[in-house]
C-alpha positions in Angstrom: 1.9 8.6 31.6 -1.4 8.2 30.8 -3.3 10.6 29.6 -7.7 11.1 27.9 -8.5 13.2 25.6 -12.4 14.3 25.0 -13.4 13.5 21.6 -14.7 16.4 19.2 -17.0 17.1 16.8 -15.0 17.3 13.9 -11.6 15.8 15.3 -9.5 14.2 12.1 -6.8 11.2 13.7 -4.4 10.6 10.8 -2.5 7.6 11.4 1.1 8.0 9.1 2.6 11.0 7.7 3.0 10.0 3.8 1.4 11.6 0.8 -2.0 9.8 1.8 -1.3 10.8 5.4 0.0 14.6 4.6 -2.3 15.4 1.9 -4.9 14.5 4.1 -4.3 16.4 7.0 -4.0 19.6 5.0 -7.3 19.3 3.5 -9.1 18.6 7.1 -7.0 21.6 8.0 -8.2 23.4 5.6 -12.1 22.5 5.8 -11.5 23.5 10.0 -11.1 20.6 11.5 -8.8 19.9 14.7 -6.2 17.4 12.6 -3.6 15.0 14.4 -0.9 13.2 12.6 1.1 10.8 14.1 4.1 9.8 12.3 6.4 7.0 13.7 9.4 8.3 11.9 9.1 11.9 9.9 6.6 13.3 8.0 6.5 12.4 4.0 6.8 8.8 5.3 8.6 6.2 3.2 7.8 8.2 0.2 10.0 11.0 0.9 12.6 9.5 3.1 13.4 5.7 1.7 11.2 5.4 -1.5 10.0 7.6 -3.9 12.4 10.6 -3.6 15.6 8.8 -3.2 15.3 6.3 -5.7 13.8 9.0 -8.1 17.1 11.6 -7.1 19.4 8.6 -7.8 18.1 7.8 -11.5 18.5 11.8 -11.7 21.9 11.4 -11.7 21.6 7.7 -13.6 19.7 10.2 -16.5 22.4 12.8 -16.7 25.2 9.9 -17.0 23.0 8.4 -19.8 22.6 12.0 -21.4 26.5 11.9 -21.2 26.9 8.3 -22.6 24.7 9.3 -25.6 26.7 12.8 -26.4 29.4 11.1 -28.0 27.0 10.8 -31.2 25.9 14.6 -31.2 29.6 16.0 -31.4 30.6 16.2 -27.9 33.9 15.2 -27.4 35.1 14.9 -23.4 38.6 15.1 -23.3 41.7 15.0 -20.8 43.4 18.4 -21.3 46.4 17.3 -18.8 47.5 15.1 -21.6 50.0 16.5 -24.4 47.6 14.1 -26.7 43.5 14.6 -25.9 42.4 11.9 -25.1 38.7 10.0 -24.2 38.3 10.4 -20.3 35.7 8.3 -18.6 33.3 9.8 -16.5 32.4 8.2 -13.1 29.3 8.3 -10.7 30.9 8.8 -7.1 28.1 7.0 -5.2 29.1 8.3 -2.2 28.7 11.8 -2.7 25.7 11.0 -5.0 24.0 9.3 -1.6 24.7 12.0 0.5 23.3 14.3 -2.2 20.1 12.2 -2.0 19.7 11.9 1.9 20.3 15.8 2.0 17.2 16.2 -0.3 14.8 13.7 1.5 15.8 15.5 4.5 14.9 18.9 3.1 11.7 17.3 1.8 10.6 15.9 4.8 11.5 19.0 6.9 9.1 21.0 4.1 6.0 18.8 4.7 6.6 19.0 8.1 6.8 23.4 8.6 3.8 23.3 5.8 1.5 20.9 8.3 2.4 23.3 11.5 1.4 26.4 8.9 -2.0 24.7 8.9 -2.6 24.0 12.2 -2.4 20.1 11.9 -0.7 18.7 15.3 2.2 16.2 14.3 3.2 14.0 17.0 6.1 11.4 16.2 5.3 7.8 17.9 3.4 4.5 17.2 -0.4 4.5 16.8 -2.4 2.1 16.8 -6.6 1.8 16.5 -8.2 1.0 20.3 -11.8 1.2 18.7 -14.4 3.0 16.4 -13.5 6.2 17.3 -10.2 5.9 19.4 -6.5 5.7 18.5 -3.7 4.8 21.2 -0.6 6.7 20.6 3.0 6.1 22.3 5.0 9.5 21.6 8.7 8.8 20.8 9.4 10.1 24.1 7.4 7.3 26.3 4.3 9.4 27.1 0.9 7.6 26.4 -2.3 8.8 25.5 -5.8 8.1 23.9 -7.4 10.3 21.5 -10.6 10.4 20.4 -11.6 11.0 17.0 -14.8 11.8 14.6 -12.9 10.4 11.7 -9.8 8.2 11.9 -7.3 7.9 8.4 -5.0 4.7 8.0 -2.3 5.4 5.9 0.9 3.2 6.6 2.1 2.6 4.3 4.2 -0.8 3.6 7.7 -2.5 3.5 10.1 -4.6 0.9 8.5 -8.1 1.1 11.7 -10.7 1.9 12.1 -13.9 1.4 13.0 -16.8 3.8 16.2 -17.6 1.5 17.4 -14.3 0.4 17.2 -12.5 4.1 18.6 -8.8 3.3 21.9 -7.9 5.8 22.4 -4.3 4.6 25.5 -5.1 3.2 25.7 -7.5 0.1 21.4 -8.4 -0.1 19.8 -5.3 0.1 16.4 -4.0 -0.3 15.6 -0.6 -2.2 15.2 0.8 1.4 19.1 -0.1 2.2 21.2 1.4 -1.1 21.0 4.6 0.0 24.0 3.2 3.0 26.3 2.1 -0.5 29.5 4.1 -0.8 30.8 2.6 -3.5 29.2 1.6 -6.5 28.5 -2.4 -6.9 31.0 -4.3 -9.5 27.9 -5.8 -10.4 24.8 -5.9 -8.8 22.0 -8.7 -9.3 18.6 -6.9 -9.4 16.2 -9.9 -8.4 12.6 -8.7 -9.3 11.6 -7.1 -13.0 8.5 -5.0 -11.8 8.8 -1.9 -11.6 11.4 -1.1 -8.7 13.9 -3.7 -10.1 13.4 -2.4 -13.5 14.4 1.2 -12.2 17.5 0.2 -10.3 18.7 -1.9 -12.9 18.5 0.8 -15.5 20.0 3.7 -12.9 22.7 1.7 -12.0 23.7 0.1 -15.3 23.7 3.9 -16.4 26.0 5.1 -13.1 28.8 2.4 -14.6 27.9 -0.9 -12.7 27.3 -4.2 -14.0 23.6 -5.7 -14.1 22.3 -8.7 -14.0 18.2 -8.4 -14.1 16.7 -12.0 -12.8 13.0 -11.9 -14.4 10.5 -14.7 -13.4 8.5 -13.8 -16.3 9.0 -13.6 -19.9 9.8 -10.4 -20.3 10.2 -6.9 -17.9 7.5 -4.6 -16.5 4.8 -7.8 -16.3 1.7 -5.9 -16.2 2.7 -3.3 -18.3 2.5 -2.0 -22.4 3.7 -4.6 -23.9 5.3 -2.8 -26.6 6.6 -0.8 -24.1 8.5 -3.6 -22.5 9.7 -4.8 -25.6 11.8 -1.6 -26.2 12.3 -1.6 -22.5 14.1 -5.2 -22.8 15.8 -3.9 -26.2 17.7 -1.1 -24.4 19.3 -2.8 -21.7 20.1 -5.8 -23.9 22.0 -3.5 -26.0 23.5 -1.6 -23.3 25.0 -4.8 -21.6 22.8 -5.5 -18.9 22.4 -9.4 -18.5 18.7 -10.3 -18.4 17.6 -13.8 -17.2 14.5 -13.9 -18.7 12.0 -16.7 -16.8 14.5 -17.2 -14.0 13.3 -17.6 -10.9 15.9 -16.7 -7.6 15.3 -19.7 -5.7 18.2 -18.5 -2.7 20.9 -16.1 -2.8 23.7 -16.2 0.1 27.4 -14.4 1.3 30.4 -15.7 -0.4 33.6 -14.6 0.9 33.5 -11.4 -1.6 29.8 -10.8 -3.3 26.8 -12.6 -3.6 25.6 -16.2 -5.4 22.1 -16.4 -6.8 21.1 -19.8 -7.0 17.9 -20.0 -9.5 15.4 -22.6 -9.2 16.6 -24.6 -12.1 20.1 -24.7 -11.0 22.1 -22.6 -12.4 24.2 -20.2 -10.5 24.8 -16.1 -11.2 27.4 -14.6 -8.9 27.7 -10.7 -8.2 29.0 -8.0 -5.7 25.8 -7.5 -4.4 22.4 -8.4 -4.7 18.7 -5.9 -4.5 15.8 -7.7 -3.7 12.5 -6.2 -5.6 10.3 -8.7 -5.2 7.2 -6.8 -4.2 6.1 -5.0 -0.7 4.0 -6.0 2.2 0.9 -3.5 3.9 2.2 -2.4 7.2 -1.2 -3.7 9.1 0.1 -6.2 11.0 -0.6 -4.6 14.9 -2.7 -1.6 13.7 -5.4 -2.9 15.6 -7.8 -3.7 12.5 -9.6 -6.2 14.3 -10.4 -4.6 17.4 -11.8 -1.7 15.4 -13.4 -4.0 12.8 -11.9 -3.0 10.1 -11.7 -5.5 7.4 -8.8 -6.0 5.3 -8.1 -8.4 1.7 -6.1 -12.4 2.2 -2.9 -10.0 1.4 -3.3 -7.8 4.0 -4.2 -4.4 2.8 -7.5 -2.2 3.8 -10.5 -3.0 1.9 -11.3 0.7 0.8 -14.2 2.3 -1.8 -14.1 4.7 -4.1 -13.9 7.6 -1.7 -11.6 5.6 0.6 -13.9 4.2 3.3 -13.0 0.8 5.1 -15.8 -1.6 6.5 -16.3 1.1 9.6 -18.0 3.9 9.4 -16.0 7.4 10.2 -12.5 5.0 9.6 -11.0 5.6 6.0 -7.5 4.5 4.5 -5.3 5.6 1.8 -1.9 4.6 0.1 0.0 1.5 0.1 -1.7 -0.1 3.1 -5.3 -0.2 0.2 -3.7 -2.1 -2.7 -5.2 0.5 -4.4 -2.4 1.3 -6.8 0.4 1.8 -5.3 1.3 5.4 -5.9 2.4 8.8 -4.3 0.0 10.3 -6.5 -2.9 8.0 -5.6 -2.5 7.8 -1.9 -2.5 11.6 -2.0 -5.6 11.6 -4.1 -6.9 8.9 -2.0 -6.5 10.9 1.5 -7.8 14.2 -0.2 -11.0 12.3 -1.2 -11.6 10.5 2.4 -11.2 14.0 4.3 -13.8 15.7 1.6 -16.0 13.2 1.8 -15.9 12.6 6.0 -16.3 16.8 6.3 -18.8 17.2 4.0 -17.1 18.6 1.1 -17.9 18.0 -2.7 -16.1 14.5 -3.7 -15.9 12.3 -6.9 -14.8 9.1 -6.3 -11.5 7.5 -7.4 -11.3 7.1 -10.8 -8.6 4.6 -11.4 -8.6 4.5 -15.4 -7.8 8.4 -15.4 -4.5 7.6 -13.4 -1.4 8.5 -14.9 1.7 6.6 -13.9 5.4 6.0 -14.9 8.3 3.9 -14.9 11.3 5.4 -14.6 13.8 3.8 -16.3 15.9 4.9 -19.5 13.8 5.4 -21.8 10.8 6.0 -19.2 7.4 4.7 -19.7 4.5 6.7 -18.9 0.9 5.4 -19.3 -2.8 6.6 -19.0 -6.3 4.5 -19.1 -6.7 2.2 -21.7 -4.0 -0.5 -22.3 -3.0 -3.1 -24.7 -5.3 -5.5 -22.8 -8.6 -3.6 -23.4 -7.5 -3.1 -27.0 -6.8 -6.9 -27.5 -10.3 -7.3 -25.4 -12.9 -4.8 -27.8 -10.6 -4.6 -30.9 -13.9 -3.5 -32.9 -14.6 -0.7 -30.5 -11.3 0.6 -30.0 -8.9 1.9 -32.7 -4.8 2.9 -31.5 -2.0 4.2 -33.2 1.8 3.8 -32.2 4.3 6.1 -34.0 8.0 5.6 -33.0 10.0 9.0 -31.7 12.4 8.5 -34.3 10.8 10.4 -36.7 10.1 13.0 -34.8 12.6 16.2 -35.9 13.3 17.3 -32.5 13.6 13.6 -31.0 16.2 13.3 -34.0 18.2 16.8 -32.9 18.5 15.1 -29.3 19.8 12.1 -30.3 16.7 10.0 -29.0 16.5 6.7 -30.8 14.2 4.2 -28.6 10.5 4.9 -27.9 7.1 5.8 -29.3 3.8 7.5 -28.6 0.7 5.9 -28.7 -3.2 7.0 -28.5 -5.9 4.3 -27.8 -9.3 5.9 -29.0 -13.1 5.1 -29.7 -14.1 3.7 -33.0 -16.6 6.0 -33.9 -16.6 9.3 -31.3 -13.3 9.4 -31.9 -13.0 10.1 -27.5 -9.4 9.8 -26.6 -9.6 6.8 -23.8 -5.7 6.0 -23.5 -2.2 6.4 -24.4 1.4 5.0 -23.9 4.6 7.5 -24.3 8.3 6.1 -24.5 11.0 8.0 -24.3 13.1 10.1 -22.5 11.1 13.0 -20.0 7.7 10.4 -20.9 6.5 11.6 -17.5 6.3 15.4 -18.8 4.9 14.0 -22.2 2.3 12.0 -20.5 0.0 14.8 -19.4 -1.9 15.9 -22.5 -3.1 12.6 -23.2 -4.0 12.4 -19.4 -5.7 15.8 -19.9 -7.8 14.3 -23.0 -8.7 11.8 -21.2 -10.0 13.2 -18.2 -11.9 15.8 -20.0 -13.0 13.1 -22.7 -11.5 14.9 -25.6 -11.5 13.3 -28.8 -8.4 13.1 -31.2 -9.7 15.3 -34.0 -9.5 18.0 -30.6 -6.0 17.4 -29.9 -4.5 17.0 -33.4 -6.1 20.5 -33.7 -4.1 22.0 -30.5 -0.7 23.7 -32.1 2.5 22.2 -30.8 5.9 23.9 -31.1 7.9 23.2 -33.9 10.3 21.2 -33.6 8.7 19.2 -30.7 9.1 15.7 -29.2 5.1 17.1 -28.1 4.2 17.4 -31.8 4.3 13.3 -31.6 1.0 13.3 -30.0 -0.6 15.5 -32.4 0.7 13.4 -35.3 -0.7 10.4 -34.0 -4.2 11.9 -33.2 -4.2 13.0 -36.6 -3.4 9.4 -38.1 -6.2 8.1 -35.7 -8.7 10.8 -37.1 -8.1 9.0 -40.5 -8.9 5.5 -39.3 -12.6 6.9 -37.8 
């Protein structure tokens, strides 16, 4: 069936139901204007229902099994009382129940965005869209009927998928992606986490903590390329000591079935064989088909949308937002990113994108949080920029919780004294991250925060500490 609809003035057509997607549609909502969403699979996208949530529920459990491991050394004794003699029990992860645990609350989550989109009026349609032209998108509903909408302003946000490879092709059994570990009911015996970015980083740490054995092949030098690299150094440090195997500039040249696991063959020869095997070896923008080209939309060698700082592609009244811009590739950006694009195609007050205020995290055990300034700059304007790194373990409260690994540190301007950056290791460095992301978004300077009061004891009052340390360096 087909069927034309007349365009209107202020018609929004959102094109994916993510954070970018989502975020966006309730801000046109909100500003009046007649919002579609089309969604090919739920709304929340692969944040909520593959991505971000699961794998973030999952090192929820991974966390409190760590919190376990390290309980033994504040007096906590877990004990068998069926035995006449107490005796140490082990305590297991039961993956199955842990998965279903995980599906149930991306369900939930995606059935929230969903009622909260209908509350605002926005139209969600589940189906395939695709771009027909400047202002027209061609939607197949999941149930076979056909349309063409017109649209004042059109919003890409797609989204992308696990990148494969040609010699390690994923079969949802033994080679998985991050997408597939969800379909596990049994922990691996020992999983081989190709990929040292970020994702492979995470799953290595979750599931070395939920009792299985790692292997993390790492093309580079060290973890978290890209990252602090004093961060990665205690990063490295803690699964080291806690067992996991890491093949530091290794690169996975194949990896195949055998009769019971997995062999990864690395390019220099040598052989690593496992139960299973995660591939985290970067994603691919899901543009392929979107009809870019036929709108003119222009897009980077890689793929993704060429966007500016308020999200607007090549064509006027067409924006894009999420994983689909190589922007940064973020929940928290691609929400930020689709709240910009609909304030600035309605007419609303917008500020560009400001990249260096974006706070991010990695969320292994310890986590990494981080916020403008990095290493890099500081190795890049030493003169102009002055830092402090004070480890958590001599902080009182980190001491009462049994934290060992991690630090806190503040990058600042010689001189002003301005906060511009800072680094937090440790357990909850998420949480910890956002006064320093506060500081630097309103430009405070470190003789400001070492003057806020912190609780005492407080794994906080490291970050007032180390602002006061800086304020004697000025």
């Amino acid at each position: 069936m087909n069927t034309e609809f007349d365009s209107t003035a202020d018609r929004v057509v959102i094109i994916g139901g993510g954070p970018g997607g989502y975020e966006a549609a309730l801000v046109a909502a909100q500003l009046g204007a007649d919002v579609m969403l089309i969604e090919q699979n739920r709304c929340g996208g692969s944040a909520v229902l593959t991505d971000v949530v699961p794998s973030k529920s999952l090192i929820a459990t991974a966390e409190m099994m760590d919190e376990i491991e390290r309980s033994d050394g504040l007096g906590i004794r877990i004990e068998n009382t069926e035995d006449t003699e107490a005796v140490a029990r082990r305590v297991t992860a039961d993956l199955e129940v842990v998965n279903k645990r995980i599906l149930s609350l991306a369900d939930a989550q995606a059935n929230d965005i969903y009622e909260g989109l209908i509350r605002a009026g926005v139209k969600a349609i589940q189906g395939k869209a695709t771009l027909a032209g400047r202002d027209q998108v061609h939607v197949v509903e999941s149930g076979g009927t056909e349309y063409t909408l017109e649209a004042s302003t059109i919003l890409l946000s797609v989204g992308a998928h696990p990148r494969e490879l040609p010699t390690a092709q994923p079969d949802g059994e033994r080679i998985l992606t991050w997408t597939q570990l969800y379909d596990l009911d049994e922990l691996p015996e020992h999983l081989i986490v190709v990929g040292s970015g970020v994702t492979g980083a995470e799953f290595a740490s979750a599931y070395r903590a939920l009792g299985t054995e790692v292997t993390l092949v790492s093309s580079r030098e060290k973890v978290l390329p890209g990252q602090d690299e004093d961060a990665a150094d205690v990063l490295e440090f803690v699964f080291r000591n806690k067992g996991m195997n890491v093949l530091s500039r290794s690169r996975a040249a194949s990896v195949t079935r055998t009769d019971d696991g997995v062999e990864v063959v690395l390019a220099d020869g040598r052989r690593v064989e496992g139960s299973h095997c995660l591939m985290a070896v970067g994603s691919i923008p899901n543009t392929e088909g979107l009809g870019l080209e036929k709108a003119g939309v222009r897009v980077s060698e890689s793929g993704h949308i060429v966007v500016d700082g308020v999200s607007r592609t090549s064509r006027a009244g067409i924006y894009a937002a999420g994983d689909c811009t190589g922007v940064l590739p973020l929940a928290s950006v691609a929400g930020m990113q689709g709240r910009i694009a609909m304030n600035h195609a309605l007419g609303d007050a917008v500020q560009p994108l400001k990249l260096r205020n974006v706070a991010s995290n990695v969320f292994t055990a310890p986590e990494i949080a981080t916020v403008g300034f990095t290493q890099q700059n500081y190795r890049e304007k030493p003169t102009d920029i002055d830092t402090v790194m004070l480890p958590l373990d001599t902080n009182p409260r980190a001491k009462m919780l049994g934290i060992e690994d991690g630090f806190v540190k503040i990058f600042a301007r010689r001189g002003s004294g301005s906060i511009l950056g800072g680094v937090v290791v440790g357990p909850r460095a998420s949480e910890l991250i956002l006064p320093i992301t506060m500081a630097v978004e309103n430009r405070l300077t470190v003789d400001q925060l070492s003057a806020s009061f912190v609780v005492y004891p407080s794994v906080s009052g490291s970050l007032t500490e180390a602002a006061r340390k800086l304020h004697r360096h000025l």
